[in-house]
C-alpha positions in Angstrom: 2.4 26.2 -27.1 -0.6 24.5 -25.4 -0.4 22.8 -22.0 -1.0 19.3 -24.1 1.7 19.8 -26.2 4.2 20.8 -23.6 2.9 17.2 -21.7 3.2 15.3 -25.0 6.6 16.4 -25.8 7.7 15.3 -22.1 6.4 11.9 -21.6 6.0 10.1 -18.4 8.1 12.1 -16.3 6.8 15.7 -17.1 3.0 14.4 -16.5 4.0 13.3 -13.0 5.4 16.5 -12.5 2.6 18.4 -13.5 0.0 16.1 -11.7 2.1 17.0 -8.6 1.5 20.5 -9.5 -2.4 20.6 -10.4 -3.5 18.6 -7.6 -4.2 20.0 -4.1 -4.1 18.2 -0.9 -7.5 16.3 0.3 -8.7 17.7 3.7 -7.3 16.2 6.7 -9.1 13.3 8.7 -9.1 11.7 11.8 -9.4 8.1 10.7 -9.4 5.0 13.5 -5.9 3.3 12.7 -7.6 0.2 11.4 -9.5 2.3 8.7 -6.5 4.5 7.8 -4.0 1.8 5.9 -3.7 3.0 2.7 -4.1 6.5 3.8 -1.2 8.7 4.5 0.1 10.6 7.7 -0.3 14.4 7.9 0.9 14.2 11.6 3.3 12.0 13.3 2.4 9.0 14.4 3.8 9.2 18.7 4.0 6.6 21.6 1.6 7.3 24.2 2.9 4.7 26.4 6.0 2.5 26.5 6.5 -1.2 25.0 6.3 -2.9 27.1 4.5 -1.3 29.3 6.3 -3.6 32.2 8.8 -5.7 32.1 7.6 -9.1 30.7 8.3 -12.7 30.0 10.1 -13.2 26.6 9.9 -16.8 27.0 8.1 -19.5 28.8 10.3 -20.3 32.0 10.8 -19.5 35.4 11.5 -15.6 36.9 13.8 -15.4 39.4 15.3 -13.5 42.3 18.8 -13.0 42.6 22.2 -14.6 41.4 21.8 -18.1 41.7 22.1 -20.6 40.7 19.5 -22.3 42.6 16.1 -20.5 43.9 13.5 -21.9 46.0 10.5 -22.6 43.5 7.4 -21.3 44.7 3.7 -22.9 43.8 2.6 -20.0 42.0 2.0 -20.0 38.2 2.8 -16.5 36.5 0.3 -16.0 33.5 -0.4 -13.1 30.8 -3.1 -11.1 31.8 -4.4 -9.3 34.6 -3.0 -10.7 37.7 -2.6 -10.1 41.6 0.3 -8.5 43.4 3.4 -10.6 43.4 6.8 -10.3 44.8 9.6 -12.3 45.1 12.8 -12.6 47.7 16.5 -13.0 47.5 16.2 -16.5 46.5 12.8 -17.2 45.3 11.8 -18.4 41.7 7.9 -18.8 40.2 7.0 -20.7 37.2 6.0 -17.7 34.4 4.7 -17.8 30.8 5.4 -16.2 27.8 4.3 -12.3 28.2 2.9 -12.6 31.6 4.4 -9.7 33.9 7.6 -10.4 35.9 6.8 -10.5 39.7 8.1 -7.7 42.0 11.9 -8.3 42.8 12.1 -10.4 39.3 16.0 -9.8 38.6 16.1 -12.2 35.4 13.8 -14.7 33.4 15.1 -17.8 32.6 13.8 -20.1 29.6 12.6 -23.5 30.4 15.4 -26.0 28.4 17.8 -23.3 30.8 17.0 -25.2 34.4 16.3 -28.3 36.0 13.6 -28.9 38.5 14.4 -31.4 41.9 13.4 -31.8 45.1 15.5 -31.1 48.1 14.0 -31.8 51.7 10.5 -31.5 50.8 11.0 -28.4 48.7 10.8 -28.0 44.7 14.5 -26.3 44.3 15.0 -24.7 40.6 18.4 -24.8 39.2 20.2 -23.4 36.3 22.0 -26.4 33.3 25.2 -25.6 34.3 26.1 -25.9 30.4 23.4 -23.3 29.5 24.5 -19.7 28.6 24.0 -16.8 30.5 21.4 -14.8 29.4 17.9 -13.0 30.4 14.4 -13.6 28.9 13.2 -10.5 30.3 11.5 -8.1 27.7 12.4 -4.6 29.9 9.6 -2.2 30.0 10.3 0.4 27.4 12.8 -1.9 25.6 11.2 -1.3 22.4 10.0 2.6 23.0 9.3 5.0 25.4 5.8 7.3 25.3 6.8 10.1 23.3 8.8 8.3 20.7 7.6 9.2 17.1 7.1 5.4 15.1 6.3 7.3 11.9 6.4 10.9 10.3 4.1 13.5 8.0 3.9 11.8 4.6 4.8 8.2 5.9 2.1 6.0 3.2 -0.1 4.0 6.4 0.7 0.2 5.7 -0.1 -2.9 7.7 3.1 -2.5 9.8 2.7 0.8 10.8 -0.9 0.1 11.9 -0.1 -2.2 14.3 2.9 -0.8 15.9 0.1 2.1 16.4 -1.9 0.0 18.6 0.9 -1.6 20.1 2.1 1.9 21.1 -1.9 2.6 22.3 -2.8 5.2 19.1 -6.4 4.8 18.8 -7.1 6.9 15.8 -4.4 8.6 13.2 -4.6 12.0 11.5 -4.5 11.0 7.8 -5.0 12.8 4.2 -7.0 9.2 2.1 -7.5 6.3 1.6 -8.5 7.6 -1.7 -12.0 6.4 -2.8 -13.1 5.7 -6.9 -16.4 5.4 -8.6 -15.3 3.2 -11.3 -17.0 3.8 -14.7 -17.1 1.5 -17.6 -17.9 3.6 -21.2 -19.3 2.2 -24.7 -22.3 1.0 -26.0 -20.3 -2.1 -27.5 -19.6 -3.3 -23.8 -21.6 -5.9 -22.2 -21.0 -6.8 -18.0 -24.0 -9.6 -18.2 -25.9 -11.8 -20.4 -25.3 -13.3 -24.1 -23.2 -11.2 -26.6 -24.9 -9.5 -29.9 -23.2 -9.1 -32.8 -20.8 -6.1 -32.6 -20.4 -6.5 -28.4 -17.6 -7.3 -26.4 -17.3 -8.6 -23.0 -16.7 -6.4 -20.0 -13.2 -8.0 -19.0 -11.9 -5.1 -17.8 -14.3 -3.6 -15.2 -14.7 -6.5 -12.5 -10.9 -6.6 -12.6 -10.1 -3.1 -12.2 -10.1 -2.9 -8.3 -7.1 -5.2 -8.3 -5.5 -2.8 -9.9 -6.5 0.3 -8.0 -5.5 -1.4 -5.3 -2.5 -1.9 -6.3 -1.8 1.6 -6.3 -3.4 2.6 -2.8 -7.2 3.4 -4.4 -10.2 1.8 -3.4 -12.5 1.3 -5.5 -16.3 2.6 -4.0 -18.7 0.7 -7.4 -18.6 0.0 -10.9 -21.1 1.7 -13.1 -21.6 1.4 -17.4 -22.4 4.6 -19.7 -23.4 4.4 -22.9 -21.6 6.7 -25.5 -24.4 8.9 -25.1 -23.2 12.6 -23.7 -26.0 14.0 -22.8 -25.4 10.1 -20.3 -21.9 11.6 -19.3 -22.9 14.9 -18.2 -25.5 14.0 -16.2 -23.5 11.3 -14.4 -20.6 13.3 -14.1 -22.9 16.1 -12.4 -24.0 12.8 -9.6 -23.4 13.6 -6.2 -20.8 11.5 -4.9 -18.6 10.6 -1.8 -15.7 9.5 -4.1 -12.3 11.6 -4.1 -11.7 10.0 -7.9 -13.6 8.9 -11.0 -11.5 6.5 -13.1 -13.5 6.6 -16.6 -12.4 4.3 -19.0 -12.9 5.0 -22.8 -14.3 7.9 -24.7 -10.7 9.5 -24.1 -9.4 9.5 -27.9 -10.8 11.5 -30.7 -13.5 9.3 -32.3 -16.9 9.4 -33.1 -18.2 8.4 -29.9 -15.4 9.8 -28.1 -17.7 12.8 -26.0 -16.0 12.9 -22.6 -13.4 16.5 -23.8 -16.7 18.0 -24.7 -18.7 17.3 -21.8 -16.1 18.4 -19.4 -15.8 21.7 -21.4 -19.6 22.0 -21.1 -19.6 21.2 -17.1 -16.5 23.2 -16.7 -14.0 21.0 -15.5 -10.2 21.8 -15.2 -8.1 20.0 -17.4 -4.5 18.9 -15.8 -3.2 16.6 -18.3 -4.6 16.1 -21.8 -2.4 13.0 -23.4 1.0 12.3 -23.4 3.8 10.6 -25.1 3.4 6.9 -23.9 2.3 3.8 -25.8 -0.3 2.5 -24.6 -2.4 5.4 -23.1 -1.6 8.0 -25.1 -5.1 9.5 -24.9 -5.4 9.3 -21.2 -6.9 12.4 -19.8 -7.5 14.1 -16.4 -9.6 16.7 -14.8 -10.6 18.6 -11.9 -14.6 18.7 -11.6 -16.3 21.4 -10.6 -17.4 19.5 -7.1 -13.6 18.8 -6.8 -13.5 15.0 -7.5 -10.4 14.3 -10.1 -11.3 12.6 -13.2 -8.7 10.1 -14.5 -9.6 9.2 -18.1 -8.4 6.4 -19.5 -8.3 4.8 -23.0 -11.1 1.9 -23.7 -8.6 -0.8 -24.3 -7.8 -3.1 -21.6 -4.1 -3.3 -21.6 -3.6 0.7 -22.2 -6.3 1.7 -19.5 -4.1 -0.2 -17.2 -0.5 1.1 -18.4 -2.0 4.3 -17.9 -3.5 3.5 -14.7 -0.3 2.1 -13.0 2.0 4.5 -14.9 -0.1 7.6 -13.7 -2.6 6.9 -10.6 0.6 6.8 -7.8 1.5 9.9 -8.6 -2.3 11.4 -8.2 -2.2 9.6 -4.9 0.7 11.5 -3.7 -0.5 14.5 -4.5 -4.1 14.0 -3.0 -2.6 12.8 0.1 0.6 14.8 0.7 2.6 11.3 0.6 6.2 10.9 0.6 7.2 9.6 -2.7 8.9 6.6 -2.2 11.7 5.1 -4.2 11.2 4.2 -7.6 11.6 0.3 -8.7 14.3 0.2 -10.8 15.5 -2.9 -12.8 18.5 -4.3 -15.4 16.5 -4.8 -19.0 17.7 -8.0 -20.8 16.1 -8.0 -24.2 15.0 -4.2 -25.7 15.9 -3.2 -28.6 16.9 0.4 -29.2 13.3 2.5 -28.5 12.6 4.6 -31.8 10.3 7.0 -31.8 9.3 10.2 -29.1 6.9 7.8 -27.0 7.8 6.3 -23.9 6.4 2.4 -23.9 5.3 0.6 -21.3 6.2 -3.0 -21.6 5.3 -6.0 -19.4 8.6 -8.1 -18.2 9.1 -10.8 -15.7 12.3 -11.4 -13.4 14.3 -14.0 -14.2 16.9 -16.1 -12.9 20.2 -13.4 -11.5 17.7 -10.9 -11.2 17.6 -9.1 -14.8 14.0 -8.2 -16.6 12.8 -9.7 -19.6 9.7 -8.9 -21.7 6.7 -11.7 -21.4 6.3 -11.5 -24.7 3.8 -9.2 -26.7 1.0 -7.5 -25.3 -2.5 -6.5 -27.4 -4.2 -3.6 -26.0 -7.6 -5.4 -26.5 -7.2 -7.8 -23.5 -4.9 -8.3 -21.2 -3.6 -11.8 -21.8 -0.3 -10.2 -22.3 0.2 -9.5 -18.5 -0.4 -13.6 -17.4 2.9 -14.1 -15.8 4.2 -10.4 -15.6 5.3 -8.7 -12.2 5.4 -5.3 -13.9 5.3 -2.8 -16.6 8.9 -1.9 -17.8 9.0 1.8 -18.7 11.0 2.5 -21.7 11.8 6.1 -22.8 13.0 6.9 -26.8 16.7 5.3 -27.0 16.4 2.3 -24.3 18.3 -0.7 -25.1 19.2 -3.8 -23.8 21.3 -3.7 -20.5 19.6 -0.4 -19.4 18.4 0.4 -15.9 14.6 1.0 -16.5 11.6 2.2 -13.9 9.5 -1.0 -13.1 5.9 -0.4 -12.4 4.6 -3.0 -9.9 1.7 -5.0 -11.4 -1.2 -7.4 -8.7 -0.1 -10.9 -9.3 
């Protein structure tokens, strides 16, 4: 039994599995931690220095020394920023703003609609609303963490969040395994990017839009090229030199006539990890190690299986090129499937609707993707789904 047969017999799940086991781990880079989201840990992420690094002003409002509940108000006007040396006495209060560094002796920070500003015998006197609670608006240095404290681990996918507590906690650069880089490339002499269409062309709808959808799945995409369904074409492209960690080829993946790519990358000797699998649309989708190392992720020329292939598949090439974590599958309650027939898993677009249950959009064509408009994700439906299952949801861009 060949290595296609065993994928095609176990669908979706078995091609994950084997991805995870024919991929190898991209080197590890230091990456600053602005240029790393997307990218995934292959060290900790640690405090170097506490937050706050002093105590601070959670509020705008007056710090104060001691009990109360009345302080002396000095003329002095607490800022954030650098600042001079301050200290205050048993009894002393100075007007303080929002993040600005608590004077020396600061025992509590009171907020502004907290106190009540007079003057007594030529002084300004601050007093507390003797209906206000009792609270501080001090943020305490190392309230939030103390250097040393680990924020994120090994295998932790780099987001937006996580790059900013970074900096907040004074990490500079981040020790990453990604982001993961595709050429994008666009097959078939019948596809046309620019300019008036001939008889027997199509439109490229598909390439300008692909991004979004790499993107989508943590993969940025580095250009968009067209080949004609020439091989000799393929096989010198394929032998470029390129920074990319990826090449996402669309088309030439199923058995036709101008279908070349299977025999080029037996010519260039490639590695084949996955040769189709048991899921409609994207049965024919295809991928490869190159002899440089790049991965090749082939994917069918139709618009709406290249991209049920794409999202069904490309996570799981991610997580293996990077080492990442695998998160938590979405999972939703199916409202409107009929019993699955067949041994092919289909991918079906579905919305959420009101309660929280997912229905199908309605039909979708593989030769365009008008089928997605209004569709949060792909529904994946093994042989024997009906309605009321639990089903994996495959997040679309919307």
């Amino acid at each position: 039994m060949t290595d296609a047969m065993v994928t095609t017999e176990c669908g979706l799940t078995r091609a994950r599995a084997r991805i995870a086991a024919g991929l190898k781990p991209l080197p590890v880079m230091a990456r600053p931690v602005a240029d790393a989201i997307g990218a995934t840990l292959a060290a900790p992420v640690v405090t170097t220095t506490p937050f706050p690094r002093v105590d601070t002003a959670a509020m705008d409002g007056y710090a104060v020394a001691g009990p109360g509940p009345s302080w002396r108000l000095r003329p002095h006007v607490r800022i954030a920023g650098p600042h001079s040396a301050l200290a205050l006495t048993q009894g002393e209060a100075v007007r303080i703003a929002t993040g600005a560094a608590t004077p020396i002796g600061t025992t509590s920070t009171l907020r502004d609609e907290y106190v009540q500003v007079s003057a007594v015998d030529g002084e300004l006197v601050l007093k507390r609303d003797p209906d206000a609670p009792s609270r501080d608006d001090t943020r305490r240095q190392g309230e939030n963490w103390w250097a040393g404290t680990t924020l994120a681990t090994t295998g932790a996918r780099v987001c937006a969040a996580l790059a900013s507590a970074a900096l907040s906690a004074e990490v500079e650069t981040v020790e990453v395994r990604g982001p993961i880089r595709a050429d994008v490339v666009m097959t078939g002499d019948e596809i046309r990017a620019v300019g008036p269409l001939s008889a027997g062309e199509t439109r490229d709808a598909l390439g300008p839009v692909l991004p979004e959808f790499l993107r989508c799945c943590d993969i940025e995409s580095t250009g968009l090229w067209h080949v004609t369904d020439r091989p000799d074409l393929l096989h010198a492209w394929l032998g470029l030199t390129s920074r990319a960690d990826l090449v996402v080829l669309v088309g030439a993946t199923g058995g036709g006539a101008a279908d070349h790519l299977r025999r080029v990358l037996a010519e260039i000797g490639a590695d084949i990890v996955l040769d189709r699998l048991a899921i409609r649309p994207g049965g024919s989708t295809l991928i490869a190690r190159l002899p440089d190392g790049r991965i090749l992720l082939g994917l069918p020329g139709n618009p709406f299986a290249a991209v049920a292939a794409l999202v069904a598949l490309a996570p799981a090439i991610v997580t293996a090129l990077t080492g990442r974590t695998t998160n938590p599958s979405h999972w939703g309650r199916l409202s409107d499937a009929g019993v699955m027939a067949g041994d092919a898993t289909r991918l079906v677009p579905v919305g959420q609707q009101p309660g929280g249950v997912w229905r199908s959009t309605g039909p979708a064509h593989t030769p365009h993707l008008a089928g997605l408009i209004g569709s949060q994700a792909l529904a994946v439906l093994p042989p024997g789904t009906g309605r009321g299952s639990l089903v994996e949801l495959l997040p679309l861009p919307h």
